[in-house]
C-alpha positions in Angstrom: 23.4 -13.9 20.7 19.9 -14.3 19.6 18.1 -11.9 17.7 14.1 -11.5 18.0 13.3 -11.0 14.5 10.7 -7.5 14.6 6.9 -8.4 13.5 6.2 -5.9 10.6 4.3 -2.6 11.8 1.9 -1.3 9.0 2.8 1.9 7.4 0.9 4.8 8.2 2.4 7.3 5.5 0.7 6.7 2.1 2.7 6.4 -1.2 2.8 9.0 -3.7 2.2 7.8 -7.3 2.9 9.9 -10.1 3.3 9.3 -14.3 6.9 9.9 -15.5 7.2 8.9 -19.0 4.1 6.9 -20.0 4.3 4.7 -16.9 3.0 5.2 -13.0 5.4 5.6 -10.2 4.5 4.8 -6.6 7.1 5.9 -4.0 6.1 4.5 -1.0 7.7 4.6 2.7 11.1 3.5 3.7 12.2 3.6 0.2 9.7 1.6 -1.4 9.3 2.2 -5.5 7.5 0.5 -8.1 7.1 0.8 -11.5 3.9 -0.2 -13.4 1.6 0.5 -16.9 -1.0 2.7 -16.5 -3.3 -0.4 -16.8 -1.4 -2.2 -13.7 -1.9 0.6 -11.9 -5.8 1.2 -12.3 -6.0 -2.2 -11.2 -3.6 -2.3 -8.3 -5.7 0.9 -7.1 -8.8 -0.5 -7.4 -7.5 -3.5 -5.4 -6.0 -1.3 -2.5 -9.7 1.3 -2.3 -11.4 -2.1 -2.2 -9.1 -4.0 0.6 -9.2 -0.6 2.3 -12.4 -0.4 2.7 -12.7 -4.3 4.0 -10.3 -3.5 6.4 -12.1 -0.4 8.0 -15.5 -2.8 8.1 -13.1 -5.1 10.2 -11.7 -2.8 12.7 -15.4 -1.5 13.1 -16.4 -4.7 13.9 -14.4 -5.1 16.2 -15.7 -1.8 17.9 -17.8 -3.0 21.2 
């Protein structure tokens, strides 16, 4: 029997973060939860508002 292995969909849901304790947690979809300082997190949202909005100038150059 083979099996097709599934090509990874993006998520459409967005995570929720919250602080518990000093710390930032991000529950994301399908389970997803990661732990980080507040300092990790600043930066990893920075990171995602900038790729985010790189990826909506792609998909609207790709608008005809």
């Amino acid at each position: 029997m083979t099996v097709t292995p599934s090509i990874p969909q993006p998520q459409t849901d967005p995570g929720i973060a919250s602080a518990e304790d000093g710390v930032v947690v991000l529950d994301g979809p399908d389970g997803v939860a990661v732990t980080m300082t507040a300092n990790a997190a600043a930066q990893t949202g920075q990171s995602l508002i900038t790729a985010a909005a790189i990826a909506r100038e792609q998909l609207n150059d790709r608008e005809p």
